[in-house]
N, C-alpha and C positions, 0 to 999 in steps of 0.2 A: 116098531118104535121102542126103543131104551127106556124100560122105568127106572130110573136115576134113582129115586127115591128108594125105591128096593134096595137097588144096586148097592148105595151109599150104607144102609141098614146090615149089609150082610159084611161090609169087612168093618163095621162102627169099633166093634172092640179091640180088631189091630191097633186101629190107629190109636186110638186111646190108651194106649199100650205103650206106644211110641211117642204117644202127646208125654206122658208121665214119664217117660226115661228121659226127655227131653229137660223136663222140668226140673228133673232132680240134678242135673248137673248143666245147667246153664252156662253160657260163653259170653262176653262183652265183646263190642267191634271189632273185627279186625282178628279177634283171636277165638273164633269159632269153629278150631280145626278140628275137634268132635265129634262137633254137629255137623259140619263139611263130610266128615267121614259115615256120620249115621247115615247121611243125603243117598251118598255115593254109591252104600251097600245099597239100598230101598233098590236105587233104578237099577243097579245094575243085576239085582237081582231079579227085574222085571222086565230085564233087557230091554233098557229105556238107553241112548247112548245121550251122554254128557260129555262137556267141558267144566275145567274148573277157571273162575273169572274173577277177578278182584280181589283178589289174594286168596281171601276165605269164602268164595260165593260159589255158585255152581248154576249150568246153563244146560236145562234139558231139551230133547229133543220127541214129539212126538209125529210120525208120518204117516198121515190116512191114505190108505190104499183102496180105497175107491174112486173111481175115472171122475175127474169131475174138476169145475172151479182151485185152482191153488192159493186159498188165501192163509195168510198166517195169526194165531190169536197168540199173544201173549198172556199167560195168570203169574202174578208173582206174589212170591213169600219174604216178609222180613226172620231174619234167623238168629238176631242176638239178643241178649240179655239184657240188665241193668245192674250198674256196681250198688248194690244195696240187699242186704240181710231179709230171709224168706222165715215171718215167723208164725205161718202157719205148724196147726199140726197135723199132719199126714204123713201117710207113707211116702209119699213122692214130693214131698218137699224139698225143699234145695240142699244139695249134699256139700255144696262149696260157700263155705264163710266168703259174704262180702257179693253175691251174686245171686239172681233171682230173674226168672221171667215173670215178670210184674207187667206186662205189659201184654202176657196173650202171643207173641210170638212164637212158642211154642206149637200151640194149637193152628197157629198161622202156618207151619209148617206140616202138622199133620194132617189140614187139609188138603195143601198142596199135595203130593203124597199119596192121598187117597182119591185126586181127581187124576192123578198121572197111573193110578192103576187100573182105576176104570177105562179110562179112555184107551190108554193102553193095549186091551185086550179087545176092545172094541173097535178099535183100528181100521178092519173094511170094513166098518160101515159107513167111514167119511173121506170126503178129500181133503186135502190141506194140511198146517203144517199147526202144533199148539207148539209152542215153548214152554220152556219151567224155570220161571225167575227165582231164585233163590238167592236173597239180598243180603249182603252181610252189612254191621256198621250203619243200622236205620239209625238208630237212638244218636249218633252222633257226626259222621262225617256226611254221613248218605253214598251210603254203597250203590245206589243205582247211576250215580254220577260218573262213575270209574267202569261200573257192568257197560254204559252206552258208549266211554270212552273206547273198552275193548273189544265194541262191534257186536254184543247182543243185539242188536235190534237188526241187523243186515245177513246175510246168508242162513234161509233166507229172511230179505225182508218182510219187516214183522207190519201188519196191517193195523192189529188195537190191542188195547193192552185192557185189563181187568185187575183189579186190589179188590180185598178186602180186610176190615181190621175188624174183631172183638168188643164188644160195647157193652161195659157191665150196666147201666143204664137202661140199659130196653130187653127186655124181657125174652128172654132163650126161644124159637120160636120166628122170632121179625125178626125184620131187617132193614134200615133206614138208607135214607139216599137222596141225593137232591143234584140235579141239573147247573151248570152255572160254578163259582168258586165256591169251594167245598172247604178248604184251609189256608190259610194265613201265610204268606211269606216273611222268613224271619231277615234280618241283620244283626250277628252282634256286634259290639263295641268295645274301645277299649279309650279310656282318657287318662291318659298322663297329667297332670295339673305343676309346675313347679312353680315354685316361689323363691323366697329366703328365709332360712330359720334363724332361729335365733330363741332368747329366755322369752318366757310366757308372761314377766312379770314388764315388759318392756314391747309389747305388739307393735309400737309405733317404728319401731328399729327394722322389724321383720316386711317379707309379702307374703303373707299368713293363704298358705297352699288351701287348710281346709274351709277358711270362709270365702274362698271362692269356690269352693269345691260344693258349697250348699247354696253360691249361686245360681250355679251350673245346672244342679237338680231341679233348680225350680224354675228356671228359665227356659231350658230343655222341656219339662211339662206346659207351657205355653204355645207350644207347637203343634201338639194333639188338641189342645184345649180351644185356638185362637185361630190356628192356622191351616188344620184341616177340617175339612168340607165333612159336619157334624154324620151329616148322612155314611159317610163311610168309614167303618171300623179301622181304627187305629190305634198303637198302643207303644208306648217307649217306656221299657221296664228299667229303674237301677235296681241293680239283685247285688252289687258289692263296692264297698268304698272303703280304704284301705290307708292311711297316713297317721304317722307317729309311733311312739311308742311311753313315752312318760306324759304323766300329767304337767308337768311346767317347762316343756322344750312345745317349742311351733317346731312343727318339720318343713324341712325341706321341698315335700311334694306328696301329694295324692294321688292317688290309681283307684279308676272307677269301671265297672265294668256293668254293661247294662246288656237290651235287644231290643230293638226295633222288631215291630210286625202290623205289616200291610197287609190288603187286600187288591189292591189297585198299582199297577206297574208304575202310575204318573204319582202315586201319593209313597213309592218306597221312595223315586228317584230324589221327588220333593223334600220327602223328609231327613234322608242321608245328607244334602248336604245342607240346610238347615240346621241340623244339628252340628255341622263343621260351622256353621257360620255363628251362632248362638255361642258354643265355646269360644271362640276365636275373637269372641266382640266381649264377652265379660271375663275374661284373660288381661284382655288390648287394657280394657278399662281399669281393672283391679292392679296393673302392672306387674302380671302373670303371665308365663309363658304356657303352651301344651302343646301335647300330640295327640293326633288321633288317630286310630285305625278301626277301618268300619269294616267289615267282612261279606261280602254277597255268598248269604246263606240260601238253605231252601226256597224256591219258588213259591208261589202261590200254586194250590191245587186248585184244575178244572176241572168238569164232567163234562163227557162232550154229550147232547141232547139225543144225537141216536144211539150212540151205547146206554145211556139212561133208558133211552125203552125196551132196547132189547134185554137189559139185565131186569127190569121190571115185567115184562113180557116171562121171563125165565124163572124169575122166585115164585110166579102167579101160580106156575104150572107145581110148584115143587110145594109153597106153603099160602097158595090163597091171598088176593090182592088186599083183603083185610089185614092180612098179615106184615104189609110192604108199608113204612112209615114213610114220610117226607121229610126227610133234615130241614127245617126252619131256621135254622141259626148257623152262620158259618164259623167255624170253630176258627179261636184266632191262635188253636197248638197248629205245628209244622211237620208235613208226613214228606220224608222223599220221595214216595211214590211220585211225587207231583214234577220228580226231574224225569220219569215217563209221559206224562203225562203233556210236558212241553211240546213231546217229538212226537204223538200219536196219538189220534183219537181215545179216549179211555173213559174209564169207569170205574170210580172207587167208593165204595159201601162200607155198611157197619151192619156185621153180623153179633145179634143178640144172643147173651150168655148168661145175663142176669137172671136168680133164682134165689129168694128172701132164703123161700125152706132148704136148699142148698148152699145158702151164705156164699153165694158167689156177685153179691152187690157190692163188694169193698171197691174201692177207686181203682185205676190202673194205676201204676206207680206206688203204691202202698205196699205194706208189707206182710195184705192179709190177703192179696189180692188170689181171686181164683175164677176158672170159668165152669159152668154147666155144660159137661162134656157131651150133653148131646146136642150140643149147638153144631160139632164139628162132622156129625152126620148131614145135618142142615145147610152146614157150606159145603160139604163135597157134593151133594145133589143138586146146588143151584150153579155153582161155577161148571159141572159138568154138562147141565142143561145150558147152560149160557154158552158155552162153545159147540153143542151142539145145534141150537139156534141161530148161531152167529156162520159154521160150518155150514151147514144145513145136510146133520145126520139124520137120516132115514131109517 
């Protein structure tokens, strides 16, 4: 039997090594050709063979050579950045103005990484096939959308997938998880509002774009409030609204850009066109015109129940069922893992990193943000044990 645990302990400080080169020079979607290439050396120096997928992604290959069952597990990693300033102070702070992994992706990558070199070398001891997701474009388009478009998940076919993300929240050490919907499906939005302009000293002349435009905000929030079913989270955010430019001119027209986020497939479809219908009725009325464009973004994330025991079966062995939290609350942020997640049984977690005396409890997305690097020994020993569970290496 593999002690993982060991295993993971004795290459802790490569990857740590790698988590930090990582860090200091971060990539945003789509333009992670870098870290594409840091990917590339790791396996190919561990004669792991690859494809590269999605412009900037990469799709590894691992093949157990022992006679047995052919199933396939997928683990995947997010690999980009975030457009925003790193102002910690370390040595491996972000080396590029305007860029930061704030978000743990990093780490997310050098645990992948250090389960592809375990498992790697461990090879006969199991049958079947692991893959290596390596995601680009999480923060924004969802690179796994495009990874499933150009056939990751088929030759061969991939049986279950596994995530995991960073949680400055819960204490370096656990690791939380919950059965059932895990994240939020988003939409965003875009409203056009037009009117007619006209002096500010004369409204009766005009169809005054922005007080329809504070219609619409509040009208839109009656939706959530009146019209769905209180029991299930729901939430239609304005995050921008945008018309005129002097104080005594009415403009023309307004542009509002918000997002919807569901939990429930009947309360997205519900609420998308409610919100066409809600504009559309205090437009008619105000003697305004709009447009609108509503976006089918991220999915809702599931856990499918047996991958939940087996990955809770798998941390038991690594850090003790004390240590295995229960997510209570489902988070209404949007992970694309969750466009895996549609096609294949799965399982996605939060691996704890928070540490008060290490100041690594700042938020994600912040600009202090940092992890307790020994969390990332803690994910390679439990995703290693998770596919070895799931495998059934001996």
């Amino acid at each position: 039997m593999i002690n993982f645990k060991e295993e993971a302990n004795t290459i802790k400080e490569e990857l740590i090594i790698i988590r930090r080169e990582l860090h200091k020079y971060p990539e945003i979607g789509m333009e992670e050709f870098k870290t594409r290439e840091l990917i590339k050396t790791f396996l190919k120096d561990e004669g792991i063979p690859f494809i590269e997928v999605a412009k900037t992604g990469v799709c590894g290959i691992i093949k157990g050579e022992k006679p047995g069952p052919i199933k396939t597990i997928a683990l995947r990693s997010d690999i980009d950045g975030l457009p925003m300033d790193d102002k910690k102070t370390c040595d491996y702070s972000s080396k590029i103005n305007g860029r930061m992994h704030a978000c743990g992706h990093d780490a997310h990558i050098a645990i992948l990484l250090g389960v592809a070199k375990i498992l790697n070398k461990n090879r006969n001891f199991f049958s079947g096939n692991v893959k290596l997701f390596f995601e680009p474009a999480e923060e924004t388009v969802g690179g796994s959308r495009f990874m499933i478009e150009e056939g990751v998940l088929e030759n061969p076919s991939v049986d279950v997938i596994c995530g995991l993300h960073v949680e400055e929240t819960i204490e370096c050490g656990k690791i939380m998880v919950k059965s059932g919907v895990v994240n939020a499906s988003s939409n965003p939005f875009k409203i056009k509002i037009k009117g007619s302009g006209g002096h500010g000293a004369y409204p009766h002349t005009t169809v005054d774009p922005i007080v329809i435009a504070s219609s619409v905000v509040l009208a839109i929030q009656n939706i959530i409030s009146r019209e769905v079913n209180a029991a299930n989270p729901a939430v239609i955010t304005i995050a921008s609204i945008h018309g005129g430019k002097a104080q005594n001119v009415i403009p023309e027209e307004v542009n509002i850009k918000g997002i919807i986020r569901t939990l429930i497939k009947e309360d997205r479809e519900f609420i998308k066109n409610r919100v066409v219908e809600v504009v559309e009725g205090v437009c008619k009325y105000s003697r305004g015109t709009c447009e609108i464009e509503i976006e089918d973004s991220y999915p809702s994330l599931y856990n499918d129940d047996n991958m939940v025991s087996i990955l809770k079966r798998s941390a038991e062995t690594i850090i003790g069922n004390e240590n295995i939290l229960n997510q209570e609350n489902i988070k209404m942020g949007v992970e694309s893992f969750a466009y895996f997640a549609e096609q294949r049984p799965s399982v996605f977690y939060f691996l704890g990193t928070g540490n008060n005396e290490k100041h690594t409890s700042y938020p994600a997305h912040s600009s202090l943000f940092d992890i307790d690097e020994d969390a990332i020994a803690v994910g390679i020993a439990i995703q290693c044990q998770l596919v070895s569970n799931y495998l059934t290496i001996t």
